[in-house]
C-alpha positions in Angstrom: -21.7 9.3 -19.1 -20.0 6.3 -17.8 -17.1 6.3 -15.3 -14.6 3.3 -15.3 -12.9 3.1 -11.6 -9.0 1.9 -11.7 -8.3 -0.4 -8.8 -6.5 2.3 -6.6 -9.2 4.7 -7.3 -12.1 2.0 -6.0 -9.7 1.2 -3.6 -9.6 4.5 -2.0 -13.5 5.1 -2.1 -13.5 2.0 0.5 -10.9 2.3 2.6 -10.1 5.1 5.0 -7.2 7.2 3.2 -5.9 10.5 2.1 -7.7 10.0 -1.1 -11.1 9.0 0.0 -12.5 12.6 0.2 -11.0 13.3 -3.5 -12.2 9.7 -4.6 -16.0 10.5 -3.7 -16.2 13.9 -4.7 -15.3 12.9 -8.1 -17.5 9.3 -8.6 -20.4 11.4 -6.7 -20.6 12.7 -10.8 -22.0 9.4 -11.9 -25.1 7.8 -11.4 -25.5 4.6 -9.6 -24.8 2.1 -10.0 -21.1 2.1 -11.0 -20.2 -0.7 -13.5 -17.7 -3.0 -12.5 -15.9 -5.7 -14.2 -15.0 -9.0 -13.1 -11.6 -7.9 -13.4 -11.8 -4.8 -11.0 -13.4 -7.5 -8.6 -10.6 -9.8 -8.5 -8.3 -7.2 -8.2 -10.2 -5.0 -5.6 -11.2 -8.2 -3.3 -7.8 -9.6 -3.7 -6.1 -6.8 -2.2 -8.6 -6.2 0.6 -8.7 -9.9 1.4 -4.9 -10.0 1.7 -4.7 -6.8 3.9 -7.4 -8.5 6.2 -5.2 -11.5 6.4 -2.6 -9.1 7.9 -5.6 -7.7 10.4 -5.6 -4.5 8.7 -8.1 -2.9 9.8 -8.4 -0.5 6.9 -8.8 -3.4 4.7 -11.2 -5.8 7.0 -13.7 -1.9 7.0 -13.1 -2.4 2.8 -14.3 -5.6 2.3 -17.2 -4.9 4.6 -17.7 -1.5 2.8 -17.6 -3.4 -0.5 -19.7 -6.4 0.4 -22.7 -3.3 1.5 -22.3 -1.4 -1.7 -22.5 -4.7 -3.6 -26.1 -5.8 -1.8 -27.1 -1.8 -2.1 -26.3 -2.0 -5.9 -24.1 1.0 -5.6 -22.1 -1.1 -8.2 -23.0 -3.3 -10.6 -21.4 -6.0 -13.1 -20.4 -4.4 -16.3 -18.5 -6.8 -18.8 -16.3 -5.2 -21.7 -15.1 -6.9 -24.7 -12.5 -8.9 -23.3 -11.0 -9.2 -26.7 -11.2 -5.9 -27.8 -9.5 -5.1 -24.1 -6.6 -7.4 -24.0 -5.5 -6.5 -27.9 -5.6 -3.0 -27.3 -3.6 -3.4 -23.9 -1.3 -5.7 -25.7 -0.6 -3.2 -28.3 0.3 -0.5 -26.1 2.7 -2.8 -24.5 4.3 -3.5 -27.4 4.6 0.2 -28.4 6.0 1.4 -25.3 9.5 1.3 -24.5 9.4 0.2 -21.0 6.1 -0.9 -20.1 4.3 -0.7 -17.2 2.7 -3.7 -15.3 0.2 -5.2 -16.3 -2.9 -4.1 -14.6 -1.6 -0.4 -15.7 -2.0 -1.0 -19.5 -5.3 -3.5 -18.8 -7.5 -1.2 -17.3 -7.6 2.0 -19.7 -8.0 -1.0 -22.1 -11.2 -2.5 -20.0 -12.5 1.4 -19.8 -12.8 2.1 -23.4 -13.3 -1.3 -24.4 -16.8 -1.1 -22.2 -17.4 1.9 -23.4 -16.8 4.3 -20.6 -16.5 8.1 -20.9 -14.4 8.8 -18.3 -11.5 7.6 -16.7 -11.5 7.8 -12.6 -7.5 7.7 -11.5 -4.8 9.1 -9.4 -2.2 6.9 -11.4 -0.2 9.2 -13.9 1.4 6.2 -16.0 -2.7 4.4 -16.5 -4.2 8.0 -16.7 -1.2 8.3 -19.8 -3.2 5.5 -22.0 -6.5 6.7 -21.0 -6.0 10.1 -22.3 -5.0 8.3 -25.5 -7.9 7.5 -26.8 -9.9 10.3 -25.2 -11.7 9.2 -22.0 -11.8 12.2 -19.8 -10.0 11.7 -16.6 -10.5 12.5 -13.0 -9.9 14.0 -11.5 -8.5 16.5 -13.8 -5.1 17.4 -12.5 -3.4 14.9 -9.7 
């Protein structure tokens, strides 16, 4: 079994929010180390660097939850076949009427192209493509 984390699921196993609880209790499933792709990073380190610009302190206690789970190998790199990824995201962009961003198509993309099992979301329109090509998704319902 192997999870793939979006970015508002990882975000909310960092960060103090209403989802936090829910996020653990589902990635608790999964072995460590969690894989994590170069994109996630970006993405995840992006956002918590820009909400610490803005001295929130929700974001500051991410990176510096992130940066710990990083040296205590609770995740670990995982790379996907980026070409496999982007050509699969690209053809459900071109197959749906009204798209959603980017990042929304990319990731279920990044999941199965790494192989992952399951799909760990609380984003409906992501969870949508997931499903698609049959990762499981958590948590189950939203």
């Amino acid at each position: 079994m192997k999870p793939y984390l979006d970015i508002g699921f990882l975000l909310c196993v960092l960060i103090r929010s209403p989802g936090r609880v829910a996020a653990w209790e589902q990635a608790r499933r999964f072995a460590l180390p969690w894989p994590v792709n170069w994109f996630q990073r970006l993405q995840l380190e992006n956002a918590l660097k820009r909400g610490g610009q803005r001295n929130d302190p929700g974001a500051q206690h991410g990176m510096r939850e992130w940066r710990r789970y990083l040296a205590e190998m609770v995740f670990a790199p995982d790379e996907p076949s980026w070409n496999e990824a982007w050509q699969l995201a690209a053809r459900w962009n071109q197959e749906t009427p009204e798209p959603p961003t980017l990042y929304l198509l990319l990731h279920p993309a990044l999941a199965v192209a790494s192989g992952a099992s399951h799909f760990l979301s609380f984003d409906p329109r992501s969870r949508h493509y997931a499903r698609s090509k049959g990762l499981t998704l958590l948590p189950t319902r939203l």
